[in-house]
N, C-alpha and C positions, 0 to 999 in steps of 0.2 A: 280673184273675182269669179265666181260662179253664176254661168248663164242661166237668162232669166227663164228660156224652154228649154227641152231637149224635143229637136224636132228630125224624125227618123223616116226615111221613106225606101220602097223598096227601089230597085235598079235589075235592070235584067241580064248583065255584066259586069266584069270589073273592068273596061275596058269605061263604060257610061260612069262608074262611080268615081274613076280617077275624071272622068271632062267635067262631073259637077264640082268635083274638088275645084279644077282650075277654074271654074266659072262663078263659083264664091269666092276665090282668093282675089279674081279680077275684078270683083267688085264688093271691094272693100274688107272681106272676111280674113281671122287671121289664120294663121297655120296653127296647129296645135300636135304636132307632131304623129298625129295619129290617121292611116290610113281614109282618106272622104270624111273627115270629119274637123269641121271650121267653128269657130265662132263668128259668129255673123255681125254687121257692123250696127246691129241693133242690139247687141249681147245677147241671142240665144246661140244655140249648140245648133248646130245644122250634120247632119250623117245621112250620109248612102249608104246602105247596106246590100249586099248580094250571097244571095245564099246559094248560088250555084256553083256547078263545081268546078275547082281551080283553073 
């Protein structure tokens, strides 16, 4: 199944990208193995992204 968005927003850490992870998984999103990044229980792609450094 292919989500119906891809919906990408920034984060100012990856410390915040992993608590939206947990905070989409806890409500309702699935895992899709890939770092802050869920499908959400409406089927689109939800991502954190942080560009700063490690």
């Amino acid at each position: 199944m292919h989500p119906l968005h891809h919906l990408s927003f920034g984060v100012a850490d990856l410390a915040l990208a992993g608590r939206c992870c947990d905070a989409a998984l806890a409500n309702g999103g699935r895992d899709t193995c890939h770092a802050a990044f869920v499908i959400g229980p409406a089927g689109h792609a939800i991502e954190a992204v942080c560009k700063a450094p490690g």
